[in-house]
TIVEXVEX-863504 format. One record per residue: x, y, z of N, C-alpha, C in turn. Coordinates in nm, 4 decimals. Layout:
N
       n_x       n_y       n_z      ca_x      ca_y      ca_z       c_x       c_y       c_z
         X         Y         Z         X         Y         Z         X         Y         Z
...
END
This chain:
98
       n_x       n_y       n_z      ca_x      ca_y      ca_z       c_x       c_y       c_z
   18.8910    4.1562   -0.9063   18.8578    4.1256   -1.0435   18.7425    4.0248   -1.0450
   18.6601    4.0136   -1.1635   18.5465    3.9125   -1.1653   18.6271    3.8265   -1.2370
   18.5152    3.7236   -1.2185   18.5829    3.5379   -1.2566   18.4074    3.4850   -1.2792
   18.4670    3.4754   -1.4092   18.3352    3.3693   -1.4055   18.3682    3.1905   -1.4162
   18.2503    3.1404   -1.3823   18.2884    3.0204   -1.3317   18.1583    2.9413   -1.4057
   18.2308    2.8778   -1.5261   18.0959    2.7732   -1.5845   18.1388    2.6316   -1.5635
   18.0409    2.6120   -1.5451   17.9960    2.4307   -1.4965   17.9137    2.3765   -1.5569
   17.9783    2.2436   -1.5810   17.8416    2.1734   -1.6879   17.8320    2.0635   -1.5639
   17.7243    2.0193   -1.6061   17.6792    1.8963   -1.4976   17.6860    1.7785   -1.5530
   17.7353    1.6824   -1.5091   17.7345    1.5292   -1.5239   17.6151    1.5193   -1.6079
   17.6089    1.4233   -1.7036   17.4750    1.3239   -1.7835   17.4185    1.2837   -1.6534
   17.2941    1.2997   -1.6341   17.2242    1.1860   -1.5304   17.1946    1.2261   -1.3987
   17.2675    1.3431   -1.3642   17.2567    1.4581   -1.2151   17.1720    1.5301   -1.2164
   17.0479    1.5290   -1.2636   16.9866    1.6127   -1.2001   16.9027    1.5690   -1.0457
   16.9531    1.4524   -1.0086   16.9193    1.4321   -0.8862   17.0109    1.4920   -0.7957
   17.1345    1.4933   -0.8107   17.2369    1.5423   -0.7457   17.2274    1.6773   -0.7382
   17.1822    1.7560   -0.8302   17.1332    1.8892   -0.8533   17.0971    1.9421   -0.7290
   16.9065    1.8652   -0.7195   16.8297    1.9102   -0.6760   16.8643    1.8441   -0.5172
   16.8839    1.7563   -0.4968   16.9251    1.7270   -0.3311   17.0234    1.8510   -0.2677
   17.1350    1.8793   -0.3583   17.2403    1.9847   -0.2846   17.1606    2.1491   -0.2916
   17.0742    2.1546   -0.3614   17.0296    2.2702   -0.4313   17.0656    2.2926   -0.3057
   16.9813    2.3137   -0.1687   16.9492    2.3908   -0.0429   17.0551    2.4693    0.0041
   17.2052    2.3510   -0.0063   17.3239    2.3992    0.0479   17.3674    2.5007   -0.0356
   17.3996    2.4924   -0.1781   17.4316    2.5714   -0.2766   17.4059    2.7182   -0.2670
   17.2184    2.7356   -0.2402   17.1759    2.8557   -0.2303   17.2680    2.9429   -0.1422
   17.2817    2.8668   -0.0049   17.2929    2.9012    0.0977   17.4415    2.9657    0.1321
   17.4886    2.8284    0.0469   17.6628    2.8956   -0.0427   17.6521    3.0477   -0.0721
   17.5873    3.0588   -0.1591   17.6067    3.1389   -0.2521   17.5095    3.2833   -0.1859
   17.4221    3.2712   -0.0545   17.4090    3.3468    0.0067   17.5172    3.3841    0.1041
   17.6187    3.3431    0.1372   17.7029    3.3751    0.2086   17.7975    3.4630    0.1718
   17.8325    3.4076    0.0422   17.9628    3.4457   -0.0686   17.8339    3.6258   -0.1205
   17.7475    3.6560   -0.1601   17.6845    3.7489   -0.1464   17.6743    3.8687   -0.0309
   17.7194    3.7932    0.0777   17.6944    3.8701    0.2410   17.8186    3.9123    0.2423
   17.9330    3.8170    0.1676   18.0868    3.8744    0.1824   18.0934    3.9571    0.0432
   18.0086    3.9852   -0.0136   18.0693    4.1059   -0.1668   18.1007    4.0053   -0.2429
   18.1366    3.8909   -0.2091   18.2065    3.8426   -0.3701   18.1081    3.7652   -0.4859
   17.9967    3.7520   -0.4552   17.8599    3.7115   -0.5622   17.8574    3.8170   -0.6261
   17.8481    3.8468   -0.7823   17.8092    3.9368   -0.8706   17.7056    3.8639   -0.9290
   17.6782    3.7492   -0.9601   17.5076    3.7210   -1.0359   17.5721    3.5736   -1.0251
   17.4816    3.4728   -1.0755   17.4922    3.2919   -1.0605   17.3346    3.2811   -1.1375
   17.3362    3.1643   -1.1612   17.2109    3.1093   -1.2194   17.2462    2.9830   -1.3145
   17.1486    2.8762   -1.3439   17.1746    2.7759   -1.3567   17.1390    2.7567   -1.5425
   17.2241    2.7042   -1.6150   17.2348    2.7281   -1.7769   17.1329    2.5833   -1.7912
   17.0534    2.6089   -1.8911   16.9415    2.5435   -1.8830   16.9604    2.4777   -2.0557
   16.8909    2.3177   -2.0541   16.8998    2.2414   -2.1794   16.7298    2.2979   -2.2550
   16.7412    2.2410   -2.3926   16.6071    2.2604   -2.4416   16.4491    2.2634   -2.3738
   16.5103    2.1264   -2.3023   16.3951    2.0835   -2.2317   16.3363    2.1576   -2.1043
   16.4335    2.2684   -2.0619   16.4201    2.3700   -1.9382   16.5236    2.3085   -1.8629
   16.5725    2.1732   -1.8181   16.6058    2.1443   -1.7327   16.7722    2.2061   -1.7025
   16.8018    2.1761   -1.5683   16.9559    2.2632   -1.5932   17.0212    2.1634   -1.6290
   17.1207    2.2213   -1.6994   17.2558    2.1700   -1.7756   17.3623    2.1779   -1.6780
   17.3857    2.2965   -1.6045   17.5024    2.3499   -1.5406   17.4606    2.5281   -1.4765
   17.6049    2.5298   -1.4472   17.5664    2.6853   -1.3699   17.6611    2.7701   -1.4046
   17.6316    2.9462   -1.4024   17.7449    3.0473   -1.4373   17.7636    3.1080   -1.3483
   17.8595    3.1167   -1.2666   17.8340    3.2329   -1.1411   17.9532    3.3024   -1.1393
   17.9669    3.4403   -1.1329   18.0501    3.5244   -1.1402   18.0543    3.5958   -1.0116
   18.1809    3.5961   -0.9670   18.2612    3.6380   -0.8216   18.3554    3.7177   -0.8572
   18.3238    3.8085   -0.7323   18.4589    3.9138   -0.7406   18.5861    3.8740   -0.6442
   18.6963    3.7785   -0.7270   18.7621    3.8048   -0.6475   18.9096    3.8031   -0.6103
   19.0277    3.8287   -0.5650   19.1264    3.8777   -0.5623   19.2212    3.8179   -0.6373
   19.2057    3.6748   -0.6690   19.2575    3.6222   -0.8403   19.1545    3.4968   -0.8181
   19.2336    3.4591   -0.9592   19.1893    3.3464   -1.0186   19.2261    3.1901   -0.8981
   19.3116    3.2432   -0.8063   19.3158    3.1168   -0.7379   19.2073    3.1256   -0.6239
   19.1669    3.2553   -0.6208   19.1007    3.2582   -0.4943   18.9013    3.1910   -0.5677
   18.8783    3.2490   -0.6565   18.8057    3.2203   -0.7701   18.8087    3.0608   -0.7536
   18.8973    2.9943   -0.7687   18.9122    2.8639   -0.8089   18.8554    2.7572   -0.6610
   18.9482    2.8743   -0.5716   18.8684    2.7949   -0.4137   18.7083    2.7950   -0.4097
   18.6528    2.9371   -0.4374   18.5176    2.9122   -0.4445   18.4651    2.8737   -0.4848
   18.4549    2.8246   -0.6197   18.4224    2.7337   -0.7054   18.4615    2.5562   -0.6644
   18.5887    2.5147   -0.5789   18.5875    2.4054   -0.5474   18.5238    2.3855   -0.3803
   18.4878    2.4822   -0.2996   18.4067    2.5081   -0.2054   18.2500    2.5320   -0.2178
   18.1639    2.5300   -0.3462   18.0516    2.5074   -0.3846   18.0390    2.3590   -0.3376
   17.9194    2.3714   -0.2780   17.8526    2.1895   -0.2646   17.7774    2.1786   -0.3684
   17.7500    2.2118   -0.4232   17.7454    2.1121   -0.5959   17.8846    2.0529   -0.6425
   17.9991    2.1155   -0.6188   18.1479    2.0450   -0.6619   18.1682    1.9388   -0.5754
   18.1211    1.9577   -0.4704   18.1751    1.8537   -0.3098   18.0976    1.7530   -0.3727
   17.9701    1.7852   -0.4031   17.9123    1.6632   -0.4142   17.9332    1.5448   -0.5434
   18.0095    1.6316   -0.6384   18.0583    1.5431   -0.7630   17.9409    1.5651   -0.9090
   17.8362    1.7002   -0.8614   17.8085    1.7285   -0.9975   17.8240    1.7346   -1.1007
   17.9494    1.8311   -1.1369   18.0258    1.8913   -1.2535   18.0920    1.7796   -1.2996
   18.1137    1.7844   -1.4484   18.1707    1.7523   -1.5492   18.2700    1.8137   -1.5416
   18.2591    1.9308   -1.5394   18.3636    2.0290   -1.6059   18.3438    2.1513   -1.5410
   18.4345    2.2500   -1.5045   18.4558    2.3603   -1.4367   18.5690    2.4112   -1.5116
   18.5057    2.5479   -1.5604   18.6374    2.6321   -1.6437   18.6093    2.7421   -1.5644
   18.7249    2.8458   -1.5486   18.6836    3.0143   -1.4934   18.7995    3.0896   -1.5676
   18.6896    3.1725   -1.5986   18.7945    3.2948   -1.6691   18.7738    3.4386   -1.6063
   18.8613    3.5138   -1.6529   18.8611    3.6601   -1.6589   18.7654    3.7217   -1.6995
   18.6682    3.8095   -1.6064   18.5470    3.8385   -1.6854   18.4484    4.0154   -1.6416
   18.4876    4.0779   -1.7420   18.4738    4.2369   -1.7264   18.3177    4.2335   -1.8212
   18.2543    4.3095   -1.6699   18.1012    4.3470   -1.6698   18.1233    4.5188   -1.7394
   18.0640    4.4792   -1.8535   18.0816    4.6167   -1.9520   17.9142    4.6714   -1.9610
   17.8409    4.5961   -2.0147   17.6842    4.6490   -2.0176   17.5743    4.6087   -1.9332
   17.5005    4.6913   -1.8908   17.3970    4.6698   -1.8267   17.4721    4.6311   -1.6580
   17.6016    4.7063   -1.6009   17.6329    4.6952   -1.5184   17.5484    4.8179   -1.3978
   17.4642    4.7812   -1.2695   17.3917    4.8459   -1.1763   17.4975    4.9595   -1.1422
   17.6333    4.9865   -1.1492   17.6647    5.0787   -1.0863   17.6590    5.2146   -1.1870
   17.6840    5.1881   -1.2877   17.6511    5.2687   -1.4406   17.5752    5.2933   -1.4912
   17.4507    5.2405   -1.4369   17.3218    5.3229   -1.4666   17.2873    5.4619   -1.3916
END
């Protein structure tokens, strides 16, 4: 099942952001190499800058979901504010349905 996973970022982190960025990618290239990345990208304030991130994983529940999300080094490092994940069915504009 997909899980999406939104994160808001601390007031004041965007240093924390950009120092972990490297590991994060690299996260999230891995979690991609194992199938469970379906899309990620970082939710952005007026100003462009990021706010937080959405990344949606496929994977066998919500607890397993919850590990990956607390196994992100943006979480290790104490980014997030807030981390919610829900239940989340890719209906349009899904690559296998075209």
């Amino acid at each position: 099942m997909n899980y999406a996973i939104y994160c808001t970022d601390k007031p004041d982190h965007l240093q924390v952001r950009l120092d972990n960025r490297p590991a994060h990618v690299e996260y999230l290239n891995a979690l991609n190499a194992e199938g469970k990345l379906v899309l990620a990208g970082p939710t952005l304030g007026e100003d462009i800058k990021p706010t937080g991130s959405i990344v949606i994983v496929d994977a066998e529940s919500r607890d397993a979901a919850q590990r990956i999300a607390e196994n992100d080094p943006y979480a290790k490092a104490g980014l997030f504010q807030n981390v919610e994940i829900r239940g989340w069915n890719w209906v349009f504009n899904k690559p296998e349905a075209q």
